[in-house]
RODO-2510 file (C-alpha; in nm, 4 decimals, decimal comma):
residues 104
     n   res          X          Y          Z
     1     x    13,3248    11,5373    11,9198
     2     x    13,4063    11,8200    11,7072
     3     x    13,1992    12,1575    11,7027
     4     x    13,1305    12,0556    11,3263
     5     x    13,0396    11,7190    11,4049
     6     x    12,7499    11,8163    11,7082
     7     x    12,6418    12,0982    11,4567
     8     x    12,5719    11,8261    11,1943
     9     x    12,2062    11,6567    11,1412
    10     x    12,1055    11,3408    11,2481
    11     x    11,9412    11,1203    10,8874
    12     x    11,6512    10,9216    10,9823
    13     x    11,6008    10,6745    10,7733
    14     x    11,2587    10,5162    10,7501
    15     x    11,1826    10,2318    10,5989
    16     x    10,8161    10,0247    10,5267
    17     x    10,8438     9,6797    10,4304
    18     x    10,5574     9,4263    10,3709
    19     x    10,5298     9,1939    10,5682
    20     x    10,2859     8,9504    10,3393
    21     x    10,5763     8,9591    10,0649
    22     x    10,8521     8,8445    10,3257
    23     x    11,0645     9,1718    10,2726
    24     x    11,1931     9,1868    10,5970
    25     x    11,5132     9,0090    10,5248
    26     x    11,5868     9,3263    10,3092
    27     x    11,4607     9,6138    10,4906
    28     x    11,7491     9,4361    10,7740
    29     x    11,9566     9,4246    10,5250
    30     x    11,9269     9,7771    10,4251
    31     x    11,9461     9,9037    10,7415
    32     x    12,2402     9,7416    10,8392
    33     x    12,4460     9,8714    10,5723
    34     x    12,3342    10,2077    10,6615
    35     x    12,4260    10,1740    10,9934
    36     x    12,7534    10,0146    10,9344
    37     x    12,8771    10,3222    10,7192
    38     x    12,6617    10,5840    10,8964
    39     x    12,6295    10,5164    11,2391
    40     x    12,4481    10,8146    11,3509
    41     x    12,1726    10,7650    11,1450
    42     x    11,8461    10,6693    11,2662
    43     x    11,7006    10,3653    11,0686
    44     x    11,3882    10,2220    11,1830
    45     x    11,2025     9,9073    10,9593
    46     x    10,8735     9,9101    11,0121
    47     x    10,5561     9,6649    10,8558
    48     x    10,3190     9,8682    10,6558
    49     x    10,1171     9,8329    10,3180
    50     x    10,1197     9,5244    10,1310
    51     x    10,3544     9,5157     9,8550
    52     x    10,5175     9,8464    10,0117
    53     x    10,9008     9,8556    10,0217
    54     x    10,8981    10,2576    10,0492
    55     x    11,2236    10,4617    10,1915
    56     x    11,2136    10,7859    10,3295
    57     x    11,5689    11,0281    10,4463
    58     x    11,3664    11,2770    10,7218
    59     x    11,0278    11,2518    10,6004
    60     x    11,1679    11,2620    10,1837
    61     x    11,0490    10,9902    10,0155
    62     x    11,3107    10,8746     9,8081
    63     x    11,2341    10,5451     9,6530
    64     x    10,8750    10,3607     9,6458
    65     x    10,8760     9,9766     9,5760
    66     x    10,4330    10,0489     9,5137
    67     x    10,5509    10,3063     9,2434
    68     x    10,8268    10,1010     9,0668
    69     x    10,7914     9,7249     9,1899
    70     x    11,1789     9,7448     9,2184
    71     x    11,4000     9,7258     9,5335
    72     x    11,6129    10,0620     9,5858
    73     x    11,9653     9,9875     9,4876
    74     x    12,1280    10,0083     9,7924
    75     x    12,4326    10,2070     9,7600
    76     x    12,1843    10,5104     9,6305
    77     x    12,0088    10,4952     9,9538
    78     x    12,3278    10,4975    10,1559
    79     x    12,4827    10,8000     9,9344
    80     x    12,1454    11,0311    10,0332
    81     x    12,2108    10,9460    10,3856
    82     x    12,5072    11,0578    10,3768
    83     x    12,3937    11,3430    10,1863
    84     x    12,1174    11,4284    10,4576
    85     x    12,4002    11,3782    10,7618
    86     x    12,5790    11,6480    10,5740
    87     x    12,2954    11,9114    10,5415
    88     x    12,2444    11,8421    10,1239
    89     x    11,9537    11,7630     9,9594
    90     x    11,8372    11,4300     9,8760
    91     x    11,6797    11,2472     9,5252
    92     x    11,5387    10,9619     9,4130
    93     x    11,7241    10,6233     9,3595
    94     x    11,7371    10,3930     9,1067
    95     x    11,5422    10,0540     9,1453
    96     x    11,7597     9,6918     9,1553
    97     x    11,6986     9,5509     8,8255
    98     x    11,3872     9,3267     8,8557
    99     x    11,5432     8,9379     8,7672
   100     x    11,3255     8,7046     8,9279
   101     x    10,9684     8,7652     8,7819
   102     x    10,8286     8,5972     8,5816
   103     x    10,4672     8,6859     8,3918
   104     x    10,2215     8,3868     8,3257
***
């Protein structure tokens, strides 16, 4: 390992899913792509509010499915971790457009 490369932070990536709304398929989801193109990133899914699908990069929230009722879009998420692994600041991503609802 480089000097650069120990000097570097570690992203945690945390991310709440609700159980109740059966989003842990995408929270593993999620967090395997992360880990797949980040590997030193710390992603932990965890079950938490109802209706919650919220992601936060070392304690910044960056997407709340209780705020938008959207799912992040994926690649976002993965950018800002790779923006946190380099010492940058991270934002808010855009929501996955919402296709399957349906209002009666």
């Amino acid at each position: 390992m480089s000097e650069g490369e120990a000097a570097r932070p570690k992203p945690r990536v945390d991310i709440e899913y609700c159980n109740v709304c059966n989003s842990k398929p995408q929270c593993l989801e999620l967090a395997a792509l992360i880990r797949e193109q980040i590997p030193e990133a710390e992603v932990v899914c965890r079950t938490g509010r109802r209706g919650s699908f919220e992601v936060q990069i070392n304690d910044t929230l960056v997407h709340s499915k209780l705020g938008s009722l959207a799912f992040p879009r994926y690649e976002e998420v993965v950018q800002n971790v790779r923006k946190a692994r380099d010492g940058l600041p991270v934002a808010r991503v855009a929501e996955q457009p919402i296709t399957d609802c349906v209002l009666q």
